[in-house]
Every structure is written in C-alpha cells, then in structure tokens.
N, CA, C and O atoms as CSV, one atom per row, in Angstrom:
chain,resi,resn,atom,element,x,y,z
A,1,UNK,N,N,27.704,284.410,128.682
A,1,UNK,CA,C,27.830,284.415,130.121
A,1,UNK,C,C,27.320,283.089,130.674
A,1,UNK,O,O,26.551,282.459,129.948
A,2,UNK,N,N,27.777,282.377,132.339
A,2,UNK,CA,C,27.387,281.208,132.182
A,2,UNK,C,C,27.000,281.429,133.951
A,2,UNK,O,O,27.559,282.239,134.691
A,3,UNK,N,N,26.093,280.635,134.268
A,3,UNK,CA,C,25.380,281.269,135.383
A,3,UNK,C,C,25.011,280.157,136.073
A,3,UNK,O,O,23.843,279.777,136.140
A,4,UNK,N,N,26.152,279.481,136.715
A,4,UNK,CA,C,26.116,278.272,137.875
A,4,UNK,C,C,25.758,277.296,136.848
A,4,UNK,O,O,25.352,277.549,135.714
A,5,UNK,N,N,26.021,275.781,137.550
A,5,UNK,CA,C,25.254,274.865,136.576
A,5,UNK,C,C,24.575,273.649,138.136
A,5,UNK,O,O,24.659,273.747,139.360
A,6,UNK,N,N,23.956,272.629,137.206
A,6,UNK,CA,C,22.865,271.604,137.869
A,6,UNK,C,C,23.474,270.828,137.858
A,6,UNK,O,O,24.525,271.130,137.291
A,7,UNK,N,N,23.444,269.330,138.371
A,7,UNK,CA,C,23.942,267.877,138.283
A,7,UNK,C,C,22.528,267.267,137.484
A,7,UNK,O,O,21.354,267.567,137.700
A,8,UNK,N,N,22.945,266.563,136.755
A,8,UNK,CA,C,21.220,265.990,135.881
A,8,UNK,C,C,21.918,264.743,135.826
A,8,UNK,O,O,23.133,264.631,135.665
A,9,UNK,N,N,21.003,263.706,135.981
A,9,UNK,CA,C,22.152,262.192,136.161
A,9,UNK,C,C,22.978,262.203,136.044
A,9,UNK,O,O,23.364,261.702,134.988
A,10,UNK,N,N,23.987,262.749,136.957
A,10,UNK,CA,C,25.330,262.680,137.050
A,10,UNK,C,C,26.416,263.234,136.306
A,10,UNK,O,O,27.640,263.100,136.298
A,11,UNK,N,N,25.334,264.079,135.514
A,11,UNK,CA,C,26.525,265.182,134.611
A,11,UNK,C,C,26.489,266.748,135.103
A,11,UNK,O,O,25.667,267.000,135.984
A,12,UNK,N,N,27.136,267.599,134.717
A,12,UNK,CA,C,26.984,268.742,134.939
A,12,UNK,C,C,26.602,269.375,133.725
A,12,UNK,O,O,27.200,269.001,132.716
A,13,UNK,N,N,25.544,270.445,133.585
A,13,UNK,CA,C,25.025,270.645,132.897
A,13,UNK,C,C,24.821,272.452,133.183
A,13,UNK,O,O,24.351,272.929,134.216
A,14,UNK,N,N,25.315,273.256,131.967
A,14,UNK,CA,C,25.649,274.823,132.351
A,14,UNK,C,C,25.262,274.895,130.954
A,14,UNK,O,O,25.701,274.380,129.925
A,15,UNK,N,N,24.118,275.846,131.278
A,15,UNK,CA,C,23.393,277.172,130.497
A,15,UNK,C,C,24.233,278.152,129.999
A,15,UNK,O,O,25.034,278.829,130.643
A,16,UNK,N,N,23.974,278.191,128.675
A,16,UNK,CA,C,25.351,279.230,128.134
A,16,UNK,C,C,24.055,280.367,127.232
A,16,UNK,O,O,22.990,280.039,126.709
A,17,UNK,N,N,24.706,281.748,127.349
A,17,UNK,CA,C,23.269,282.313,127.178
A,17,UNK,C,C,24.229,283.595,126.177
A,17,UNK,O,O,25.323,283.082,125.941
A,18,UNK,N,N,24.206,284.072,125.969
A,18,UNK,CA,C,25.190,285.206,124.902
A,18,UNK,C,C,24.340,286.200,123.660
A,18,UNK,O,O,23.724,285.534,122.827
A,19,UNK,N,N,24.293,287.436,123.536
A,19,UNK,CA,C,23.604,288.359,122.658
A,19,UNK,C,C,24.024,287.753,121.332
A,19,UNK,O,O,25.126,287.350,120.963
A,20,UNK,N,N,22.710,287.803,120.641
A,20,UNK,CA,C,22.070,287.516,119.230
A,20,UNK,C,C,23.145,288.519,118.349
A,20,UNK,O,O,23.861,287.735,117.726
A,21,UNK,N,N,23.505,289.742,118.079
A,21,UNK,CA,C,24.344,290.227,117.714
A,21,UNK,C,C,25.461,290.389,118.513
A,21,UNK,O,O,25.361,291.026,119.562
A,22,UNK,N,N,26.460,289.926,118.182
A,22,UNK,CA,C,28.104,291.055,119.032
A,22,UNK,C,C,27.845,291.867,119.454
A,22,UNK,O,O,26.763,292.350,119.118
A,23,UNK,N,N,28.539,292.444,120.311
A,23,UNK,CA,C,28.917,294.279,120.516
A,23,UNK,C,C,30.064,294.736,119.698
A,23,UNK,O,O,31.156,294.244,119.414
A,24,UNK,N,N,29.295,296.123,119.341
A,24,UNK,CA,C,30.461,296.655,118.602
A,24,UNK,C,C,31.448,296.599,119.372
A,24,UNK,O,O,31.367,295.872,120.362
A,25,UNK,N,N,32.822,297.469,119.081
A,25,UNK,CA,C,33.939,298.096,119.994
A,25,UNK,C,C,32.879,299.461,119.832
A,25,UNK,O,O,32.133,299.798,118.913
A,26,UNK,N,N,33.176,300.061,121.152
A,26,UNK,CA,C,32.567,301.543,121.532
A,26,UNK,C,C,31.289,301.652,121.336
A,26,UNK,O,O,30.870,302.795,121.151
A,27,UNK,N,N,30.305,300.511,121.318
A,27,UNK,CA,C,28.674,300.598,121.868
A,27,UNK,C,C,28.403,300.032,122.776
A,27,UNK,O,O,29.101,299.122,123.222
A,28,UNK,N,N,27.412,300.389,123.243
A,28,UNK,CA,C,26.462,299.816,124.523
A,28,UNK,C,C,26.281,297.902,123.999
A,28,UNK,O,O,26.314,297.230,122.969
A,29,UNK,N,N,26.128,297.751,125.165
A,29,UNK,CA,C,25.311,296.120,124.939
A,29,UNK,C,C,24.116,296.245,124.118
A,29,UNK,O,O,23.225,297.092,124.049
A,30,UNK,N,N,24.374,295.089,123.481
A,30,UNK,CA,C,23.349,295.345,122.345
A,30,UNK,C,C,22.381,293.698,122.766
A,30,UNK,O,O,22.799,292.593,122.421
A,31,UNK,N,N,21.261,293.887,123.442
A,31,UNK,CA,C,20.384,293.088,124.192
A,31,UNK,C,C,18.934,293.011,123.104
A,31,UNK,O,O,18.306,292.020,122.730
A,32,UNK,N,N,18.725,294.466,122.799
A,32,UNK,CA,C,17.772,294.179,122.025
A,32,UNK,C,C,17.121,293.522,120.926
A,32,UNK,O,O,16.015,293.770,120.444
A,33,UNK,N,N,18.271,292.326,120.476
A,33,UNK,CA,C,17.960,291.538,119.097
A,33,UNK,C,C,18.047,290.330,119.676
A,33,UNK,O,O,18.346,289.416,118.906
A,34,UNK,N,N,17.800,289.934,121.287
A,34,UNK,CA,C,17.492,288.784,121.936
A,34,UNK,C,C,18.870,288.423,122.287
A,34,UNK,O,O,19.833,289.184,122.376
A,35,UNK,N,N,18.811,286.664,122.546
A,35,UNK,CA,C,20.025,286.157,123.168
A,35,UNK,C,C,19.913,284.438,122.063
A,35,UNK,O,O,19.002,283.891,121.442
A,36,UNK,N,N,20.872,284.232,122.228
A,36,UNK,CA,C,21.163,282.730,121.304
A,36,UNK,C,C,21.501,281.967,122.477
A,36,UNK,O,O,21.869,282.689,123.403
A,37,UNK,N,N,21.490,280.429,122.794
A,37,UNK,CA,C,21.830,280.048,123.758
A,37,UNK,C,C,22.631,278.305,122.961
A,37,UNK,O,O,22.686,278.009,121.768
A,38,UNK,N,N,23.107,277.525,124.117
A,38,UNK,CA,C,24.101,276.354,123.795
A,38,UNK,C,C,24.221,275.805,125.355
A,38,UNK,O,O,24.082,276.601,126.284
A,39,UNK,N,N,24.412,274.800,125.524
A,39,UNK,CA,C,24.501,274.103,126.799
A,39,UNK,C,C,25.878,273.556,126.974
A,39,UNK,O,O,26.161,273.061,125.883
A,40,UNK,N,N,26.795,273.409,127.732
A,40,UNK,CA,C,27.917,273.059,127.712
A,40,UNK,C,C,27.737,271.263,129.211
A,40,UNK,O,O,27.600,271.460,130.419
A,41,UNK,N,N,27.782,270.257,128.768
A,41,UNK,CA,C,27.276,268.884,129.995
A,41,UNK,C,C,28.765,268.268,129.522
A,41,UNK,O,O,29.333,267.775,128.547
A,42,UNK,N,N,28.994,268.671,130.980
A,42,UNK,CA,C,30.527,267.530,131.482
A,42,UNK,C,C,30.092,267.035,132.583
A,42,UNK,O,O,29.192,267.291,133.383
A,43,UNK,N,N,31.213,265.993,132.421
A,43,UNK,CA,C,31.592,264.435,133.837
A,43,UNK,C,C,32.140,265.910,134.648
A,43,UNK,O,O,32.588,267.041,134.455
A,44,UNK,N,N,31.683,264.834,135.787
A,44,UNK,CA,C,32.425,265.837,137.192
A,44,UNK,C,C,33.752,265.412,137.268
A,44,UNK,O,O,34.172,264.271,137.071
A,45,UNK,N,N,34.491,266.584,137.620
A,45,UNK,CA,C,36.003,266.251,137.496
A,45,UNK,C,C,36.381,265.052,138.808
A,45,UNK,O,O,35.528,264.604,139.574
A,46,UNK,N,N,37.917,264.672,138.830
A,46,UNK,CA,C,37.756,263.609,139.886
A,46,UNK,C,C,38.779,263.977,140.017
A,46,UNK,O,O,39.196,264.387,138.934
A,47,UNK,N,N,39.687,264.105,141.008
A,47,UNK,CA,C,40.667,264.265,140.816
A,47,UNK,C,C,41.888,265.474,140.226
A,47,UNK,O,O,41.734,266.635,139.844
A,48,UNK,N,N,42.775,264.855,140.319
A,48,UNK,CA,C,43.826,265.908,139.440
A,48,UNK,C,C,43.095,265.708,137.792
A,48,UNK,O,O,43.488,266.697,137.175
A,49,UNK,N,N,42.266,264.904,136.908
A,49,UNK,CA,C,42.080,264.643,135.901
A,49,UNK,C,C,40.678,265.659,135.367
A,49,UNK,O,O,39.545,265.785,135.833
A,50,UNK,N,N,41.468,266.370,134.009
A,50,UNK,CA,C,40.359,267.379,133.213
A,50,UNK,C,C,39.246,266.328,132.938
A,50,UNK,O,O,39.429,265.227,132.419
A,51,UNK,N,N,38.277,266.748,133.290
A,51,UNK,CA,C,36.813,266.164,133.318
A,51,UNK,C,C,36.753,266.516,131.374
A,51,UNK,O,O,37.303,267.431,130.762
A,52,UNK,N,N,35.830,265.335,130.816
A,52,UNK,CA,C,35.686,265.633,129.833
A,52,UNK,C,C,34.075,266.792,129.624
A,52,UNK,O,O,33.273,266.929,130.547
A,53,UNK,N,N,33.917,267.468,128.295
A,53,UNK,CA,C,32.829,267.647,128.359
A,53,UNK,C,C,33.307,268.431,126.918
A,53,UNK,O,O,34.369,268.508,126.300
A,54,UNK,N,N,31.722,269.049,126.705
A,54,UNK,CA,C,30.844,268.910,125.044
A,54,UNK,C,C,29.924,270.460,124.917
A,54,UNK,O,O,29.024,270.664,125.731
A,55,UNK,N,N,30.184,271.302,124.037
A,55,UNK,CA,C,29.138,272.104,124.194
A,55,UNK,C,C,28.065,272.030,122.737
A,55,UNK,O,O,28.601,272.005,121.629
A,56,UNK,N,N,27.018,272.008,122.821
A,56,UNK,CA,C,25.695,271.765,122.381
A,56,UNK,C,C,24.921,273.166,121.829
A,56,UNK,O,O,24.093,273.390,122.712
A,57,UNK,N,N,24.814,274.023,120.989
A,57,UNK,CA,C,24.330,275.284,120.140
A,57,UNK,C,C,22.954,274.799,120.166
A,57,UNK,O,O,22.732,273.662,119.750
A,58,UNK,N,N,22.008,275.527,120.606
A,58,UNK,CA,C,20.585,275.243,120.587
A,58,UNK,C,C,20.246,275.936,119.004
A,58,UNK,O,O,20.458,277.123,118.755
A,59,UNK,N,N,19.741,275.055,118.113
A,59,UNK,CA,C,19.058,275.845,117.050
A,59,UNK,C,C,17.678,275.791,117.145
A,59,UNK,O,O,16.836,274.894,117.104
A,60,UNK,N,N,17.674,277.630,117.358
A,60,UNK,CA,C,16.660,277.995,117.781
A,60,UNK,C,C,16.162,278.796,116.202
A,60,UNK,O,O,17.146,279.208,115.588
A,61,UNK,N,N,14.808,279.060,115.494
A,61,UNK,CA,C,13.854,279.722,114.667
A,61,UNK,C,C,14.259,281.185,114.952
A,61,UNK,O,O,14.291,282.019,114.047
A,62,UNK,N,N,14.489,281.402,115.911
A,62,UNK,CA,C,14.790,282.927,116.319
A,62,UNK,C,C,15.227,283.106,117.638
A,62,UNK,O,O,15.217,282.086,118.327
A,63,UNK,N,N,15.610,284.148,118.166
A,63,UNK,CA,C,16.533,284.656,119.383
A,63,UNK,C,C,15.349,284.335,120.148
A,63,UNK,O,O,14.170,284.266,119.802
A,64,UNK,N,N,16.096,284.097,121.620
A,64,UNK,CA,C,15.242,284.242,122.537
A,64,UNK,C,C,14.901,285.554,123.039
A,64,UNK,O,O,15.657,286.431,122.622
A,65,UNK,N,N,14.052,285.912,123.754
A,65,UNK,CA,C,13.721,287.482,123.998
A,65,UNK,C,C,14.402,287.445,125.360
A,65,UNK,O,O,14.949,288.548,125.401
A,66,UNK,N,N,14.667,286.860,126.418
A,66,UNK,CA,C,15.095,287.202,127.355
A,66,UNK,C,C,16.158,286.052,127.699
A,66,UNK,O,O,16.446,284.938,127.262
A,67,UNK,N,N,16.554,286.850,128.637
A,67,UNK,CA,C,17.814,285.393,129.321
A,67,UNK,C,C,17.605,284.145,129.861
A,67,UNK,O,O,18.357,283.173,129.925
A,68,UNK,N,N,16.106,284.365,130.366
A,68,UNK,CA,C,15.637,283.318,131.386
A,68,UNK,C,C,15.116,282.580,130.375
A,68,UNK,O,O,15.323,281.366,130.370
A,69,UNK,N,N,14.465,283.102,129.502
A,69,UNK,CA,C,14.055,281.922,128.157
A,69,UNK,C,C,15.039,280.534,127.373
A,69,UNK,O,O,14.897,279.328,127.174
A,70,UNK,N,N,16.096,281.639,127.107
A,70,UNK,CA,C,17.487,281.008,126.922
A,70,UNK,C,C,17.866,280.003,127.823
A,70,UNK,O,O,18.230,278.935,127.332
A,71,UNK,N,N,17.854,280.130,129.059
A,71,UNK,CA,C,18.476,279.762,130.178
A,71,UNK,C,C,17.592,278.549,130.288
A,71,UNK,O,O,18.213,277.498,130.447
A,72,UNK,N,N,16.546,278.477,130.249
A,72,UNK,CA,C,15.431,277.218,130.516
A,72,UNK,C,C,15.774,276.639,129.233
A,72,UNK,O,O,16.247,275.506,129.320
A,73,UNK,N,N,15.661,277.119,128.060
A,73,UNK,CA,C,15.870,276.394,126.756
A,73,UNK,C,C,16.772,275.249,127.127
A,73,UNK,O,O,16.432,274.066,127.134
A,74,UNK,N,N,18.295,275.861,127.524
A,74,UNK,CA,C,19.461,275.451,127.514
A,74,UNK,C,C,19.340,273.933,128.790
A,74,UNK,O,O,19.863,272.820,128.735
A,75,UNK,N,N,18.825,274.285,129.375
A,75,UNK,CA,C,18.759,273.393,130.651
A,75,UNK,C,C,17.934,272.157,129.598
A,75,UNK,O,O,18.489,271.131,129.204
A,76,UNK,N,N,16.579,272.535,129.299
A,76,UNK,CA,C,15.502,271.498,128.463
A,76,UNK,C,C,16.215,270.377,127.721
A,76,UNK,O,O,16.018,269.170,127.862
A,77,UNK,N,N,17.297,271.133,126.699
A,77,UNK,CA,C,17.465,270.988,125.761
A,77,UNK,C,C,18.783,269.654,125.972
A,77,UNK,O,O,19.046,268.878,125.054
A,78,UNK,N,N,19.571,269.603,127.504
A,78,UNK,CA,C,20.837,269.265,127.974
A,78,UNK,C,C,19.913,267.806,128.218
A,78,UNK,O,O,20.209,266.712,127.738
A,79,UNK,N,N,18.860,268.067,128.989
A,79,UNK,CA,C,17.748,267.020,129.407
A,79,UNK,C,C,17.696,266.129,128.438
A,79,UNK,O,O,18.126,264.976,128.464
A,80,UNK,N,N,16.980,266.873,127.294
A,80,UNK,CA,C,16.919,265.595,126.036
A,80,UNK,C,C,17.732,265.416,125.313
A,80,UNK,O,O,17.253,265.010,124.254
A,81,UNK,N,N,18.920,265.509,125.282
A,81,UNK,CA,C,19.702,265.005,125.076
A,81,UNK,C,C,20.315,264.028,125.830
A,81,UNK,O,O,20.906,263.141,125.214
A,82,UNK,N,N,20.297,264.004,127.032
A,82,UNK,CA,C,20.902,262.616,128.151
A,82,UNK,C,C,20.212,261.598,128.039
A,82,UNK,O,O,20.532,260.415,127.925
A,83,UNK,N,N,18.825,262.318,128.092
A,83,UNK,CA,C,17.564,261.254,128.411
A,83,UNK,C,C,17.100,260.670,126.912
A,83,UNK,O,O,16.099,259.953,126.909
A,84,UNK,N,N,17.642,260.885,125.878
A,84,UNK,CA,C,17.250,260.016,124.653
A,84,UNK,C,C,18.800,259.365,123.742
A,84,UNK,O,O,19.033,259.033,122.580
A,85,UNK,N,N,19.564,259.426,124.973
A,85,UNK,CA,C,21.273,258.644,124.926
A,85,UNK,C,C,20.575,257.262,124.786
A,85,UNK,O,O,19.500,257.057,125.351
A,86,UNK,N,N,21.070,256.501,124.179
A,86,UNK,CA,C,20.509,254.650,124.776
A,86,UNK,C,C,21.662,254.389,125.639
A,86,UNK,O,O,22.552,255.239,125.642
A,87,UNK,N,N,21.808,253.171,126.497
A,87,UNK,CA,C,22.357,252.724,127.183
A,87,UNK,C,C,23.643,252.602,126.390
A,87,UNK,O,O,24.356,253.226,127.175
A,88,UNK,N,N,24.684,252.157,125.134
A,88,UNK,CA,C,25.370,251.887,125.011
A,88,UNK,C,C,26.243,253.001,124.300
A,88,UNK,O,O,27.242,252.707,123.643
A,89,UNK,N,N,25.786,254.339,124.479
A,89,UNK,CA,C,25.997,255.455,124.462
A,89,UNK,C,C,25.740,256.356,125.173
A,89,UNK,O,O,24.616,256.542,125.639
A,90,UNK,N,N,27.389,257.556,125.526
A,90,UNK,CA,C,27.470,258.297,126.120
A,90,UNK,C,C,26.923,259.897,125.125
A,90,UNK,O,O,27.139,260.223,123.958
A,91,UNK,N,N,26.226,260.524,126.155
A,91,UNK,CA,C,25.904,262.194,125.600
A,91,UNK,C,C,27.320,263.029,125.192
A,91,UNK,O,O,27.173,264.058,124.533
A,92,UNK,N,N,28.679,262.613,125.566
A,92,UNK,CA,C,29.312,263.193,124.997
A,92,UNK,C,C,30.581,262.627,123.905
A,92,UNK,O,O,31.647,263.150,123.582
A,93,UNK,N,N,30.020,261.488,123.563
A,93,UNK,CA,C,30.047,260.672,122.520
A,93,UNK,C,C,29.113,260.814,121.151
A,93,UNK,O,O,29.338,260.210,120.103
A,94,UNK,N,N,28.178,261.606,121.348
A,94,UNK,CA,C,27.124,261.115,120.052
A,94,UNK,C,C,27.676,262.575,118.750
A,94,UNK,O,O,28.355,263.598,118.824
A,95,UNK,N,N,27.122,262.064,117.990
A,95,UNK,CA,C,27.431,262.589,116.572
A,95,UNK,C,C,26.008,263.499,116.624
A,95,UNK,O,O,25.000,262.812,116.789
A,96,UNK,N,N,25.857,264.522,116.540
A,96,UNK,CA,C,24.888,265.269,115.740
A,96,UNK,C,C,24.567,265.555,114.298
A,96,UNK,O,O,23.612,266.275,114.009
C-alpha cells in the first residue's frame, strides 16, 4: 500500500509498506508477521513526459512490527540514499 509521498531535494519520494507474508486466497489479512517495506523516489513529472523513477527494497534483519515503523524506515532510507549520491551521480542511476 502506498500512502502519499514528500518532495526531498527535488525528488518524490513514496513509502511502500506491504505484509511480511501474502494473504492466502480466503484468509483474513495476515498483519501479524509484521510488514517489509521499499521506497519508490522519482523526478516530478513535467509535462506530457513519464517522469522517471526507481524502487529501492529496504533489507531489513526482520519485519517491521508496525506500519509506521516501515513507513519512517522507508522515508530514512530514500534520504540516504540521495544524500550520499556524489554530485556526478544521479539516485536513480546508481548500481546497488
């Protein structure tokens, strides 16, 4: 699920937050084995032209316990990644 996003120097930057296990077909949400999270940071669109952008899988030691954990992770995580780009590189250019 993706829940508004921020401008962070000039990118857009959206919290992607989703259950640690699937749901079956024909069970309840299955919340209780936490949430996994990933950041998705695109250029703002301009125009008639598809804005580019990149999504980012946080590897996390274990699930987060709640959404808002996830959700801050995801934001943190978009941060250091822009902010340790060097100048002659773009964040949705780099190689992981």
């Amino acid at each position: 699920m993706t829940t508004g996003f921020r401008l962070y120097r000039g990118l857009e930057v959206y919290p992607l937050v989703y259950p640690h296990r699937a749901t079956e077909p024909g069970s309840a949400r299955n919340y209780d084995e936490g949430f996994d999270a990933a950041v998705r940071i695109q250029e703002p669109g301009i125009g008639g032209e598809a804005p580019r952008c990149r999504v980012f899988r946080i590897e996390a030691k274990s699930p987060f316990r709640n959404t808002g954990d996830a959700r801050r992770a995801s934001t943190a995580y978009a941060e250091h990644l822009i902010d340790t780009c060097s100048e002659d590189t773009h964040v949705l250019d780099v190689e992981l």
